[in-house]
C-alpha positions as CSV (number, residue, x, y, z in Angstrom):
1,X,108.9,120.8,258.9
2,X,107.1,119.1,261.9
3,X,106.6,115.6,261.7
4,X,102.6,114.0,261.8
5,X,101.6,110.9,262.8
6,X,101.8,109.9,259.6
7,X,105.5,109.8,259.3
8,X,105.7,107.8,262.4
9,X,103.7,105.6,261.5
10,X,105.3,105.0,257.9
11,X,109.2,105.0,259.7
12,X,107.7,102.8,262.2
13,X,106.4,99.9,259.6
14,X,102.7,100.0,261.1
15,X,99.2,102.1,260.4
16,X,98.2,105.6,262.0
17,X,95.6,103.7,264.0
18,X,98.4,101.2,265.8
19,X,100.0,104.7,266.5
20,X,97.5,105.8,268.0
21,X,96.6,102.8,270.1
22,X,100.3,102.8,271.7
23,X,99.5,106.9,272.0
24,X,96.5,105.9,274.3
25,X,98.3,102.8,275.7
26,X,95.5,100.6,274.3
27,X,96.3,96.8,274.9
28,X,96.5,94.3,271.9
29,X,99.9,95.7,270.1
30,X,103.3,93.7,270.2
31,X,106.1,95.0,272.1
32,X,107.9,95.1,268.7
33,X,105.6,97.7,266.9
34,X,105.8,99.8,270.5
35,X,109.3,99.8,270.4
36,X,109.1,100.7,266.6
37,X,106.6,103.6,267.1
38,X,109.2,105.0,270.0
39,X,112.2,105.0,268.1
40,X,110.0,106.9,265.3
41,X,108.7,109.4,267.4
42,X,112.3,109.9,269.1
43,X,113.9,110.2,265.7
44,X,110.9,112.7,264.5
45,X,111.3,114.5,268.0
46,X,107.2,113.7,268.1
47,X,104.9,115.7,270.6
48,X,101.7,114.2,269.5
49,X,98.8,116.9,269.8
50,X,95.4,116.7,270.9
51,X,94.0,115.0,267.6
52,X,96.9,112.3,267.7
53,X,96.2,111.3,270.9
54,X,92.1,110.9,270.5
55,X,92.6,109.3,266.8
56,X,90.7,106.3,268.1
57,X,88.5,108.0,271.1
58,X,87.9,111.1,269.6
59,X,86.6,110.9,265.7
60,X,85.2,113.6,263.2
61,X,82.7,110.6,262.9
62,X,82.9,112.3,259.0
63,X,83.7,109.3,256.0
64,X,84.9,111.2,252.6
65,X,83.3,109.9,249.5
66,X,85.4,111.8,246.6
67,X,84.5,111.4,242.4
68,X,87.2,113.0,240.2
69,X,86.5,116.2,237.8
70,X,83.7,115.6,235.6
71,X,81.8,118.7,233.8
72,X,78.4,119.4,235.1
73,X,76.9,117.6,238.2
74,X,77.7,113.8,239.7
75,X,74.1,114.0,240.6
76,X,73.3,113.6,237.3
77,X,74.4,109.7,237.5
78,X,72.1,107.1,238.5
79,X,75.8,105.1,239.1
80,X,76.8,107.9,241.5
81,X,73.3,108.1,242.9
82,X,72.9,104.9,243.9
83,X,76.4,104.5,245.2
84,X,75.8,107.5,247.8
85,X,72.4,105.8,248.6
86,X,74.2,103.1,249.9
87,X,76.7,104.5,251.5
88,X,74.3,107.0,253.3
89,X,72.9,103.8,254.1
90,X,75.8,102.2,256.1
91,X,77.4,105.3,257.5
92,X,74.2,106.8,259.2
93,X,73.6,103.6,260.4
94,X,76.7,103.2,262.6
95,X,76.4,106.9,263.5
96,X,78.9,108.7,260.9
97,X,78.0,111.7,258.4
98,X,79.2,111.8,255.1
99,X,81.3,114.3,253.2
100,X,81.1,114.7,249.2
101,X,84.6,115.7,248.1
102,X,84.4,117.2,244.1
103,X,87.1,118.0,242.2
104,X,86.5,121.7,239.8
105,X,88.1,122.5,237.3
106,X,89.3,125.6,239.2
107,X,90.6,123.6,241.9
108,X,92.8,121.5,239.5
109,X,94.5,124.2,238.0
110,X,95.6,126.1,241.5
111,X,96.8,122.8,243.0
112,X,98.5,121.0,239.8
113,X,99.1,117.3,240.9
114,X,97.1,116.9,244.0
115,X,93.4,115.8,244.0
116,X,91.5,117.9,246.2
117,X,91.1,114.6,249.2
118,X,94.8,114.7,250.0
119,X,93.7,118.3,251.5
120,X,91.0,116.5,253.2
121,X,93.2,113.7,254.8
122,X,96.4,115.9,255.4
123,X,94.0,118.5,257.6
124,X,92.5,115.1,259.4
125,X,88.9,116.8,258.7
126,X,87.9,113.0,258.2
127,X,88.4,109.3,259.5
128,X,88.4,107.4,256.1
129,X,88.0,107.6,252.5
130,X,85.7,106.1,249.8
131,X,86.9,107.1,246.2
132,X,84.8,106.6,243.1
133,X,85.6,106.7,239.5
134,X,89.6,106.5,239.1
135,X,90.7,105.7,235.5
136,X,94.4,104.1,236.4
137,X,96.4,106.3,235.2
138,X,95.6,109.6,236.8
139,X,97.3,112.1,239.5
140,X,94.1,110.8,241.5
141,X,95.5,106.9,241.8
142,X,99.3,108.2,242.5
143,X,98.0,109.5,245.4
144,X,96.0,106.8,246.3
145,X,99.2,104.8,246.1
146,X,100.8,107.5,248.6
147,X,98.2,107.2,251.2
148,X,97.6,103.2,251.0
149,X,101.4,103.0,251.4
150,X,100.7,104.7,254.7
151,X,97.7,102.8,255.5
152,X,95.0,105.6,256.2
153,X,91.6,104.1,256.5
154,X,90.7,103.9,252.5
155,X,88.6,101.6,250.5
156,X,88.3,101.9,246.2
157,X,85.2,101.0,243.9
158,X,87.3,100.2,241.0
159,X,89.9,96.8,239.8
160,X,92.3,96.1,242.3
161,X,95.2,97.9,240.9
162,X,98.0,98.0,244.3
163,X,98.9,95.0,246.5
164,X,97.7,97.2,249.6
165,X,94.4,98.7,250.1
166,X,90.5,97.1,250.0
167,X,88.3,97.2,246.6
168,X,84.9,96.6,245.8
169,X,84.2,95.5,241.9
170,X,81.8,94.9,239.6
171,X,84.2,93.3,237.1
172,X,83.5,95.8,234.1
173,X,85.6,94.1,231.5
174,X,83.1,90.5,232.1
175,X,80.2,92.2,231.9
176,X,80.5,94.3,229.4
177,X,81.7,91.2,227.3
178,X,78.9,89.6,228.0
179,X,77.2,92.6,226.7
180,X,78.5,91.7,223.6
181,X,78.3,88.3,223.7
182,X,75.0,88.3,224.0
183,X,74.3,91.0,221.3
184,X,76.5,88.6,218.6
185,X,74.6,85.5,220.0
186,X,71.5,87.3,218.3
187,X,73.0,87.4,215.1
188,X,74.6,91.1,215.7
189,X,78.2,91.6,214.0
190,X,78.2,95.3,213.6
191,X,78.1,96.6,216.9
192,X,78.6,100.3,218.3
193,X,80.7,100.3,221.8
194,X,79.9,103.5,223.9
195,X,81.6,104.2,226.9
196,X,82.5,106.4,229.7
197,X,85.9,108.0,229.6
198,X,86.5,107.1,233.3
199,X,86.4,103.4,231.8
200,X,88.6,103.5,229.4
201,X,92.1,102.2,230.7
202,X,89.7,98.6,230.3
203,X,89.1,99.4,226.5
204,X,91.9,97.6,224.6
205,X,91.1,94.7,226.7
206,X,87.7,94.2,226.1
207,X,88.0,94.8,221.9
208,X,91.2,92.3,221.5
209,X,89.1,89.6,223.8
210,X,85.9,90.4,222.0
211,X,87.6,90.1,218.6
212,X,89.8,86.8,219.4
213,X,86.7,85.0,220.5
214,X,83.6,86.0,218.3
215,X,84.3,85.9,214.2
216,X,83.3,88.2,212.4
217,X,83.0,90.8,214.7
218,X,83.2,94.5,213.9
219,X,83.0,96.4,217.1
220,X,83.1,100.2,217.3
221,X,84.3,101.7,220.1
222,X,83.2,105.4,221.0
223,X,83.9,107.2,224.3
224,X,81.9,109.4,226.1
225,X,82.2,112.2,228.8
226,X,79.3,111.7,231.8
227,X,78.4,114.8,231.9
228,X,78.4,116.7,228.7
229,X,75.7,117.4,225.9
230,X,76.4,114.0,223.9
231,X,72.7,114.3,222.1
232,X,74.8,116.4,218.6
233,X,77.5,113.9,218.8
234,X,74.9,110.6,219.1
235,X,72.8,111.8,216.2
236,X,76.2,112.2,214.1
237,X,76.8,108.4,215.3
238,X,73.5,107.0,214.4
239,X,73.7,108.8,211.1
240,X,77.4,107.1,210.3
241,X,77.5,104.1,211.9
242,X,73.5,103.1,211.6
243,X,72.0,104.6,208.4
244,X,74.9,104.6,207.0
245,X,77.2,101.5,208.0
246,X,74.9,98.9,209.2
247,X,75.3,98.5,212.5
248,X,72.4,96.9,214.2
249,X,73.4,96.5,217.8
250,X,73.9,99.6,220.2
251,X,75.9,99.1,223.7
252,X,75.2,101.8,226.3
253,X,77.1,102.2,228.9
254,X,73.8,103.7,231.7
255,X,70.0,104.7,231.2
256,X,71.0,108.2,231.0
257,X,73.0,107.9,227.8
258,X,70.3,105.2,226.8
259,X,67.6,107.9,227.1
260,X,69.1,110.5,224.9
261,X,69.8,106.9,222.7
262,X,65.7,106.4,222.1
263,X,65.1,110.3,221.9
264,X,67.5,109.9,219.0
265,X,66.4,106.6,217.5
266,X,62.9,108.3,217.5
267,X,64.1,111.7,215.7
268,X,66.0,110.1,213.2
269,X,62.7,107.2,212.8
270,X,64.6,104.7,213.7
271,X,62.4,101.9,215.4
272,X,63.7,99.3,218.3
273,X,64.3,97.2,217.6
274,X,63.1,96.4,214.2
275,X,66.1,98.8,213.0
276,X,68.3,99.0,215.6
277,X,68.4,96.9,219.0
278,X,70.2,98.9,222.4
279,X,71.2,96.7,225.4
280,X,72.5,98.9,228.5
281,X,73.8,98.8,231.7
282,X,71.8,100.2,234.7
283,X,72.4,100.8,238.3
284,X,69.0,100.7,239.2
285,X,67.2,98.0,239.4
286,X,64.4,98.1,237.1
287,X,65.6,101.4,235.3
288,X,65.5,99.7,231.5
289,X,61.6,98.6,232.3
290,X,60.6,102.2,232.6
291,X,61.3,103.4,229.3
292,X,59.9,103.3,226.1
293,X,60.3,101.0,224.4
294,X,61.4,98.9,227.7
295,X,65.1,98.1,227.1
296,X,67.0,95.0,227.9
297,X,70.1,95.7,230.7
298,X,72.8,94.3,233.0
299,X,71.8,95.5,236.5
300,X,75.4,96.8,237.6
301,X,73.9,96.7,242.0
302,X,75.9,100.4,242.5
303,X,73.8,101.1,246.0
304,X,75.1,97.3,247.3
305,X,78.8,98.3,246.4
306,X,78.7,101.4,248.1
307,X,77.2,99.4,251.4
308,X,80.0,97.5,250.6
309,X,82.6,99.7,250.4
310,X,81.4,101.7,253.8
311,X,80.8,98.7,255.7
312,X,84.7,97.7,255.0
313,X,86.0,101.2,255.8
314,X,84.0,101.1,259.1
315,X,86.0,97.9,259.6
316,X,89.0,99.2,258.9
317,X,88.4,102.0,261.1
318,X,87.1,100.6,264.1
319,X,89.9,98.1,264.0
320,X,87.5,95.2,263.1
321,X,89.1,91.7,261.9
322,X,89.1,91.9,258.0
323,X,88.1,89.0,256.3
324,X,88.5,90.0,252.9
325,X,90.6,92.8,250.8
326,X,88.6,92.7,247.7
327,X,84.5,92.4,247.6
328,X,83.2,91.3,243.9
329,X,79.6,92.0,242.5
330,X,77.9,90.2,239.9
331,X,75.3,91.4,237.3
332,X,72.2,90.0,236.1
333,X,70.9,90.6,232.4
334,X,67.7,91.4,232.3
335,X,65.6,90.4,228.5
336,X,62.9,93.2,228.0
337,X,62.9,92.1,224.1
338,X,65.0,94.9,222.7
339,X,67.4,93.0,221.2
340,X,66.8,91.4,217.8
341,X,67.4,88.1,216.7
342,X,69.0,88.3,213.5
């Protein structure tokens, strides 16, 4: 099989772009990583082509932003939404397009164990990589692993999970235990714990912290899929775990679950927060105060973290000085008086 310029670059110890620097004899690379690249091309018998030899002069000026398999649409997200808003942002700002790489189901099952971006970086059909949504223990991350190990341009909106690679975070597990702090702080001990399945590799933790720290606690966890009809499942909830069990505090993990939430509450006459109260999470700023009633929320900034997450893969790319691996956002609760004080 002929070698790429990605298995010179991983024999040699350095990244495709110092590869291609030497290629173009660019100045600013040791004589040791030269030397290293040359004995890696000799031992691959390397003819670098046309692409190889304009890595850094001659781009696709194309950035891949990739979500894993979901049913239905990821424009149905105000999450996803607002990450691609900022993203758009960044990248047509410094003159590059960007490329929305969706898994399908179909896709899945003809290539078993490789997400479809590998296709996308192996063909060199664009210069870096944003991924969204990896829940830690999926084919997705392995190769993740497999092309951080060989340092193509890549940067993750997720935990830092490998010593390589850059990150941006919104440090789910402390917000959404402040989530529940703040509903138990109200006088809430029955509380129901929704959440999205691409989240839940952060579960366990979250509980056994919840329930080690705050007495009295009973916490009920139930996840949900993004993009499927969850309105029969939420009724059967409400009827269970609210008429029937007691809770008084609902979690949601985004307005969009939070909508079908109220449309619920007001079928089954249930009143917020007199009966029930609901804090959520929202991406946009200002969602929560559009609804009715208006509903209290930790502002998760999504369109910031994907300006984020471009501006450090345009830094990576462009062979900018990196000053930091790992970019953290905060939250900020805002009270709109749907919580109860018990």
């Amino acid at each position: 099989m002929t070698a790429s310029i990605y298995d010179v670059a991983k024999r040699a110890g350095v990244s495709i772009s110092t590869v291609s620097r030497i290629l173009n004899n660019s100045a600013n690379v040791s004589d040791k990583k030269v030397q290293a690249v040359k004995e890696a091309m000799e031992y691959y018998q390397y003819e670098p082509n046309q692409f190889g030899r304009g890595l850094v002069k001659q781009r696709s000026n194309m950035i891949g932003v990739y979500t894993p398999f979901h049913s239905g649409s990821v424009f149905e997200s105000s999450y996803t939404l607002e990450l691609l808003k900022g993203i758009e942002r960044v990248l047509t700002r410094h003159n590059y397009s960007m490329v929305l790489i969706s898994e399908s189901e179909e896709y899945s099952n003809r290539v078993k164990g490789s997400p479809r971006f590998m296709e996308y970086v192996r063909q060199r059909r664009i210069d870096g990589l944003l991924l969204s949504g990896l829940n830690g223990k999926s084919m997705d991350e392995e190769a993740l692993k497999q092309i951080l190990d060989e340092e193509y341009p890549v940067v993750y909106i997720g935990k830092k999970f490998h010593k390589k690679g850059i990150n941006v975070y919104a440090q789910y597990e402390s917000y959404m235990h402040q989530m529940i702090e703040t509903l138990y702080a109200d006088g809430h001990r029955k509380i129901v714990l929704y959440f999205y399945t691409t989240h839940e590799n952060y579960l366990a933790g979250i509980v056994k912290k919840a329930k080690e720290e705050l007495e009295e606690l009973e916490l009920i966890p139930i996840a949900l899929s993004h993009m499927t009809d969850i309105r029969p499942d939420l009724i059967a909830d409400f009827r269970k775990y609210v008429i029937g069990g007691g809770c008084t505090a609902i979690c949601s993990p985004g307005i969009e679950t939070t909508q079908i939430i109220l449309s619920v509450c007001g079928e089954l006459r249930l009143s917020v927060p007199e009966t029930v109260s609901i804090l959520s999470v929202e991406h946009k700023s200002g969602e929560g105060r559009r609804l009715f009633p208006q509903i209290s929320a930790f502002f998760v900034p999504a369109k910031d973290m994907g300006s984020g997450a471009a501006e450090l893969l345009l830094d990576m790319i462009e062979d900018r000085p990196l000053e930091e691996t790992s970019r953290e956002y905060e939250t900020k609760f805002f009270d709109r008086e749907s919580i109860r004080q018990l």
